[in-house]
ZAMARGU-4260 file (C-alpha; in steps of 0.2 Angstrom, whole numbers, plus 5000, padded with zeros to 4 digits):
<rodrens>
0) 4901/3952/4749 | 4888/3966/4748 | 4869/3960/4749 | 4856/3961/4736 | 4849/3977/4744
5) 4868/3985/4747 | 4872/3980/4729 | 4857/3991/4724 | 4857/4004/4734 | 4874/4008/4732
10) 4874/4007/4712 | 4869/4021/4701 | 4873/4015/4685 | 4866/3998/4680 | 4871/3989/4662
15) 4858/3978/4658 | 4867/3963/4646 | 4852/3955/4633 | 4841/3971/4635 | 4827/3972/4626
20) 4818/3983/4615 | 4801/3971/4616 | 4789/3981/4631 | 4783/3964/4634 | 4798/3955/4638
25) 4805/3957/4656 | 4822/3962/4648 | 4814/3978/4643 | 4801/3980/4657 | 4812/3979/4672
30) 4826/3988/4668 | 4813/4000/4662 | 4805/4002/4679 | 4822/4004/4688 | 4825/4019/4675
35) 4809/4025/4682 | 4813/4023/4699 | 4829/4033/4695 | 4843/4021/4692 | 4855/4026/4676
40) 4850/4012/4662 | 4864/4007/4649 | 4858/3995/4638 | 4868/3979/4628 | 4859/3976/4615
45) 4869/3970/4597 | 4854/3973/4588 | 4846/3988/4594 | 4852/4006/4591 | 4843/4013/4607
50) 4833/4005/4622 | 4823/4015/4634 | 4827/4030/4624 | 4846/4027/4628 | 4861/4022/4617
55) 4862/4004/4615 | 4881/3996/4614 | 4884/3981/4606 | 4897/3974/4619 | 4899/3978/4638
60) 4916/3981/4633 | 4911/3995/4622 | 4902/4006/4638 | 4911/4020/4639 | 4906/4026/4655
65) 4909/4017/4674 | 4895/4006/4680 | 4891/3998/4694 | 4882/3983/4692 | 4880/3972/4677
70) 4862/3963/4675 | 4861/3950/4664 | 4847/3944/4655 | 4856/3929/4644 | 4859/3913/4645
75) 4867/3905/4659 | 4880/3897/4648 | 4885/3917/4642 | 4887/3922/4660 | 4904/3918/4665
80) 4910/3927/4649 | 4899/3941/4655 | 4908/3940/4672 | 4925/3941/4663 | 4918/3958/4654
85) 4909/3965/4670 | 4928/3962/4678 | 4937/3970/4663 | 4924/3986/4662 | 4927/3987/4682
90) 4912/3984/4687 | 4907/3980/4706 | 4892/3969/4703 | 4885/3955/4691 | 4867/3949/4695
95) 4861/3935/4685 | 4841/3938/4684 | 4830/3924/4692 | 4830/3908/4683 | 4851/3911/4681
100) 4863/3901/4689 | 4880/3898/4683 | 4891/3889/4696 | 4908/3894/4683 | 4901/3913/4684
105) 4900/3914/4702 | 4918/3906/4705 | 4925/3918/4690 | 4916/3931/4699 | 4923/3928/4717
110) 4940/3927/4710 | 4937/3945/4701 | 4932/3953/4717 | 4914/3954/4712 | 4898/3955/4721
115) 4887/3942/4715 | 4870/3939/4715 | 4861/3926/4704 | 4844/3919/4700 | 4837/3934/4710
120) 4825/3946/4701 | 4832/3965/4702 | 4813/3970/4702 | 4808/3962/4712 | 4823/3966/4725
125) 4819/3985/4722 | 4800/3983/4725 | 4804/3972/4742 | 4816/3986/4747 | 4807/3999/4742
130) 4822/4008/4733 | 4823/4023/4723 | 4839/4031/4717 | 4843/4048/4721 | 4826/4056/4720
135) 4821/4070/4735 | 4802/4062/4733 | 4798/4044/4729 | 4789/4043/4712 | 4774/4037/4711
140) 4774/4018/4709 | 4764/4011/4692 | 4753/3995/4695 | 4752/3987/4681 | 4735/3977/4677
145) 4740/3962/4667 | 4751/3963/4654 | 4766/3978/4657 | 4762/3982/4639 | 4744/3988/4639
150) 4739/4005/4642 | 4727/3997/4658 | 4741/4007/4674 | 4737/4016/4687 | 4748/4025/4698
155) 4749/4025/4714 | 4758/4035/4728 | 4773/4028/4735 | 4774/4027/4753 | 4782/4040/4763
160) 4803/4039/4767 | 4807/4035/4783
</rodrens>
């Protein structure tokens, strides 16, 4: 089973499962940041038409295109059927966002062939990590002041790649 960090730096194209098109909400901010940071973003959303400025499906079934990892920013009790979908789509990954755990979705998972990562915040992993997806120079990082929301950012280089 791949890491946190392998899961992310592998990956190219993350669906995000109960995206959100509120700039407050961390379903619409931190799948927003790793869209910034240069991660293809596919959105799941039955009530939105777009997210991010991309197309928003109503099912993970519906995605048209491969992806990678499937994040998931529902209810814990709507993970395992998520995991059944991530499996079906073939997906490599599921990652339950922090506060997630679903014993059923991990065990559904592991018999799938799934990495599997739960109650872990992708932002946060990326930010630890300092990942960027297939960029030549690190974009500069936004600081956010307060609320993600406000107009209050400032932007500040990243460090240097190793």
């Amino acid at each position: 089973m791949r890491t946190p960090r392998q899961i992310l730096t592998e990956a190219h194209t993350i669906a995000v499962v109960g995206a959100s098109r509120d700039p407050q909400k961390p379903a619409h901010w931190v799948p927003g940041m790793l869209q910034e940071q240069g991660w293809r973003i596919v959105p799941v959303n039955p009530h939105a038409d777009t997210i991010l400025g991309e197309h928003a499906y109503a099912r993970l079934t519906d995605v048209a295109e491969h992806v990678d990892v499937v994040e998931v920013f529902r209810p814990a009790d709507e993970a395992p059927e998520i995991v059944r979908m991530a499996a079906a789509v073939g997906a490599g990954a599921v990652w339950l966002q922090l506060g997630l755990v679903s014993r059923e979705a991990r065990q559904i998972a592991g018999e799938a062939g799934l990495d599997y990562v739960e109650d872990t915040c992708m932002g946060q992993e990326r930010a630890l990590h300092d990942l960027v997806h297939g960029c030549e120079q690190p974009p500069r990082c936004r600081v956010y002041h307060g609320n993600p929301a406000t107009p209050d950012i400032a932007e500040v280089p990243t460090a240097p790649w190793s």
